[in-house]
C-alpha positions as CSV (number, residue, x, y, z in Angstrom):
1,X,-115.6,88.3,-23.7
2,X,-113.6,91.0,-22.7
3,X,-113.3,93.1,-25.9
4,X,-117.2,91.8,-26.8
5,X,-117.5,94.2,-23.6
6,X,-115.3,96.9,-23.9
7,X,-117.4,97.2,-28.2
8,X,-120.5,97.3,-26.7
9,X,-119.9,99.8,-24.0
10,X,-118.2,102.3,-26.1
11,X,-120.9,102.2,-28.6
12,X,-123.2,102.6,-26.0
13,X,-121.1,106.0,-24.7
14,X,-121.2,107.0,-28.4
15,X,-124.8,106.5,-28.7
16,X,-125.1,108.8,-25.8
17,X,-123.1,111.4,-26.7
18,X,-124.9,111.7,-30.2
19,X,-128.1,112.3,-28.5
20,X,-127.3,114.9,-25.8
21,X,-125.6,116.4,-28.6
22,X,-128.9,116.5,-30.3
23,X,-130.5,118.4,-28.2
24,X,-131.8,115.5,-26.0
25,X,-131.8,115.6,-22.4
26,X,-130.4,112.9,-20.5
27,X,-133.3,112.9,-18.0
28,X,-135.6,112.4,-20.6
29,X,-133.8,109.3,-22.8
30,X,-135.0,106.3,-22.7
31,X,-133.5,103.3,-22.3
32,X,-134.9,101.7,-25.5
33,X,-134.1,105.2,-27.4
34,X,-130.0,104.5,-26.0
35,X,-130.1,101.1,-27.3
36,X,-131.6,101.3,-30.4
37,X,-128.8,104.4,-31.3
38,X,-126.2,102.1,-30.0
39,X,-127.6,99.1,-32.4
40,X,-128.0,96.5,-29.0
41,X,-130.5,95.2,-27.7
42,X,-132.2,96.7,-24.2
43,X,-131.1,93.7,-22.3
44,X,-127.3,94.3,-23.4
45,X,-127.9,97.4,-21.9
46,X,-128.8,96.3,-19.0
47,X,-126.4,93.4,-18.7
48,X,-123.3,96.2,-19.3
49,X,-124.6,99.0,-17.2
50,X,-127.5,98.1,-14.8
51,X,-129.1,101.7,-15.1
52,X,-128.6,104.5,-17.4
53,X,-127.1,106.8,-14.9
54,X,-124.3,104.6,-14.7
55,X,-124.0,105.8,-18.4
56,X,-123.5,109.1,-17.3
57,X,-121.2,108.1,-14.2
58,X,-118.6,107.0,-16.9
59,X,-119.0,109.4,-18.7
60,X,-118.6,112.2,-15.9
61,X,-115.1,110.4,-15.1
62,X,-114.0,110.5,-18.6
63,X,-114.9,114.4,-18.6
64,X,-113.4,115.0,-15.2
65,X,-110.1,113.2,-16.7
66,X,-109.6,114.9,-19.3
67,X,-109.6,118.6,-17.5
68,X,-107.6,117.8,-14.6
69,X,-104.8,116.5,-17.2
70,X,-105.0,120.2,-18.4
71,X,-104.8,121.7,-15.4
72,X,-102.4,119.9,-14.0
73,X,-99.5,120.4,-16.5
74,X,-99.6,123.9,-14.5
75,X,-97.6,124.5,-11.5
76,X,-97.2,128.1,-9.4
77,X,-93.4,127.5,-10.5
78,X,-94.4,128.6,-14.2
79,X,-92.4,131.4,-15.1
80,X,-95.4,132.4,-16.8
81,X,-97.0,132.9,-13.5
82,X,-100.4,134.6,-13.9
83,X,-100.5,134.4,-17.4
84,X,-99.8,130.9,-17.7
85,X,-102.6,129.9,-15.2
86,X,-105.1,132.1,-17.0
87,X,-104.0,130.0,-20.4
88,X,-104.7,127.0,-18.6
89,X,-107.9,128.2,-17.8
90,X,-108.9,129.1,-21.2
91,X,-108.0,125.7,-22.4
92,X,-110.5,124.2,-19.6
93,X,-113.0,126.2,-20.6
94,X,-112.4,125.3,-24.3
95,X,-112.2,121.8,-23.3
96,X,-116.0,121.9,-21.1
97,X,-117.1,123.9,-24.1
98,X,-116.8,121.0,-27.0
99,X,-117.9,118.7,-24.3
100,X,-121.0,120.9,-22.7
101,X,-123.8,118.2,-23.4
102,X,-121.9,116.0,-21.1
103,X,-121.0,118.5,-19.0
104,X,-124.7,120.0,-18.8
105,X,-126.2,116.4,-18.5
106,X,-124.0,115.9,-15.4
107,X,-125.2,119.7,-13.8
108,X,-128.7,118.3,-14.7
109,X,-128.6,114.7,-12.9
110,X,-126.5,115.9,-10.1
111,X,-129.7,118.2,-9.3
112,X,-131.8,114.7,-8.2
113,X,-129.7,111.7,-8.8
114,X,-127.3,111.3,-5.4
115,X,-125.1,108.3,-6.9
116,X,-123.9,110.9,-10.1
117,X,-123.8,114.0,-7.4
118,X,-121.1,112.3,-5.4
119,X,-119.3,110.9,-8.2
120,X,-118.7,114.0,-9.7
121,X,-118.2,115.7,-6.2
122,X,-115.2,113.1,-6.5
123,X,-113.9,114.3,-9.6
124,X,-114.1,117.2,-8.5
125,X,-112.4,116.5,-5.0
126,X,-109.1,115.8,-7.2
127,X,-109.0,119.1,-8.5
128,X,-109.2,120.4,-4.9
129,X,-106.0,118.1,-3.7
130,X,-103.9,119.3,-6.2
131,X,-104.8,123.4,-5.2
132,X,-104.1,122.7,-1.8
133,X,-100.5,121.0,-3.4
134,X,-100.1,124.2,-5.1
135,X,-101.2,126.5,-1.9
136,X,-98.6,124.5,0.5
137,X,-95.9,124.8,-2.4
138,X,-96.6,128.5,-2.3
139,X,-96.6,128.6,1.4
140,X,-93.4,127.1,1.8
141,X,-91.8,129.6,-1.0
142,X,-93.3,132.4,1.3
143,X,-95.7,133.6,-1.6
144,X,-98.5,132.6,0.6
145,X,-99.7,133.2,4.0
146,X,-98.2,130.9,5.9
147,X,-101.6,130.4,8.2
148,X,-103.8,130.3,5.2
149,X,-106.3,127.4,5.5
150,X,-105.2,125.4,2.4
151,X,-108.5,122.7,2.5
152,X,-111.0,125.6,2.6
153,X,-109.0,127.5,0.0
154,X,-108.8,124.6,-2.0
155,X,-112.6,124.0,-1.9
156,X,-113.6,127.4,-2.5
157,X,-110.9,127.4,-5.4
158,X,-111.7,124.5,-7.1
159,X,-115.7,124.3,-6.7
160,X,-116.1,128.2,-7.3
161,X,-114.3,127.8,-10.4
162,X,-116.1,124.7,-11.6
163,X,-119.4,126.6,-11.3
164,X,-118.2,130.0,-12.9
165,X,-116.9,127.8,-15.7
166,X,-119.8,125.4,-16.3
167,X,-122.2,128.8,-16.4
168,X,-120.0,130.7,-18.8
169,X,-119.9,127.2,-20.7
170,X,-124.0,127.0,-20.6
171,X,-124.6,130.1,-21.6
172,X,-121.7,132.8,-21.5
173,X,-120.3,134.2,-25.3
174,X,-117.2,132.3,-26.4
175,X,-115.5,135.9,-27.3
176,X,-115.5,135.9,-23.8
177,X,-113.6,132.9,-22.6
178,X,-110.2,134.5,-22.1
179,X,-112.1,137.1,-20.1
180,X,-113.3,135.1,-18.0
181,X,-110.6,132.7,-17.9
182,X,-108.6,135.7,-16.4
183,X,-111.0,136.4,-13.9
184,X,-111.0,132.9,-12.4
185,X,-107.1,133.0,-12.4
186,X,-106.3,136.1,-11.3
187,X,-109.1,135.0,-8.2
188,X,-106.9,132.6,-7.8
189,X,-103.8,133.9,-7.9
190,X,-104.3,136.9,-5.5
191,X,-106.9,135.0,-3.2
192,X,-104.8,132.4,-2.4
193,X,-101.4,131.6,-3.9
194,X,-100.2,135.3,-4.0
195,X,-102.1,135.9,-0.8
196,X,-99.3,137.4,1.5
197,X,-102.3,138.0,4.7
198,X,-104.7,135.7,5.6
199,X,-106.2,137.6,8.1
C-alpha cells in the first residue's frame, strides 16, 4: 500500500511539474487536466491529496529543501568570506532558476491561497534561523554589533533576499546572476554580519 502511494504521488508531482513547465498556470489547472497527465484517475487524486494546492504545498517543501541545503553548506567562518557567500548565492539563484515554474506557481498561490502562504512563510522561516545563527556567531567573534537585533536582521535578511531572487529569477537576464548574487551578499555582509554599529 505504501509504495502503491508513494508511485502514485510522485507521478502526480511529475505530472505537475510538466505542465507549469509548459507554460500552464497552476491556478488555472484542472484537476482532471493533473490526472489525466499523471495517467490516474480523479478520484486517486483526490484520495492522495484532498485538493490540488496540497500539490503545490509538497512541492513548495521540496523546493524550499533543496536551497537551504545550499545555503547552508556556508558559514561566516569561510575563509572565502564575501566571496564565498556571494558563490552560494549564485548557486541559489541557479537552483530557483531551473525550478522557476515551481517557484513562480508558489509566488502566484501565495497571492490568494492562505494554507500555501504560510507554508512557504515556514520554509522560509528556516532560512531566517540559520541567519540569526550566523549573526550571533559573528556577534560573539566581535565582527558584529554586539546590540544588533539578530530576529529583525534575520527577517529582513532572509525575506529581502527571497524576493530580490525570485524577481531576478521571473524576469531578470541570467548574464546577470552573479551580479546580483553580489549585491544580495555584499547586503548581507556589510548590513549585518560585518556590521561593526548598529546604531
Amino acid at each position: 500500500m505504501q509504495e502503491r502511494r508513494r508511485t502514485v504521488e510522485a507521478a502526480v508531482v511529475a505530472a505537475v511539474d510538466r505542465l507549469l513547465r509548459q507554460g500552464h498556470r497552476f491556478t488555472d489547472l484542472t484537476t482532471q487536466q493533473i490526472a489525466n497527465e499523471a495517467a490516474v484517475a480523479r478520484s486517486t487524486l483526490y484520495l492522495y491529496f484532498g485538493e490540488k494546492n496540497a500539490l503545490l504545498i509538497g512541492m513548495a517543501t521540496t523546493l524550499g529543501q533543496g536551497a537551504y541545503e545550499i545555503v547552508d553548506r556556508w558559514h561566516p567562518g569561510d575563509p572565502r568570506g564575501l566571496a564565498g557567500l556571494a558563490d552560494t548565492f549564485v548557486e541559489v539563484i541557479r537552483y530557483y532558476r531551473e525550478r522557476a515554474h515551481v517557484l513562480g506557481a508558489i509566488t502566484e498561490v501565495s497571492g490568494y491561497d492562505r494554507a500555501v502562504r504560510e507554508h512557504w512563510t515556514a520554509q522560509l522561516d528556516k532560512f531566517v534561523d540559520l541567519a540569526q545563527a550566523w549573526l550571533l556567531a559573528e556577534q560573539r567573534a566581535g565582527h558584529a554589533a554586539a546590540d544588533l537585533d539578530r530576529p529583525t536582521a534575520g527577517q529582513i535578511i532572509v525575506h529581502g533576499g527571497n524576493q530580490a531572487i525570485a524577481s531576478h529569477v521571473a524576469s531578470g537576464d541570467p548574464a546577470r546572476d552573479q551580479a546580483v548574487a553580489q549585491e544580495i551578499a555584499a547586503a548581507q555582509w556589510f548590513g549585518g554580519l560585518r556590521r561593526t554599529e548598529s546604531r
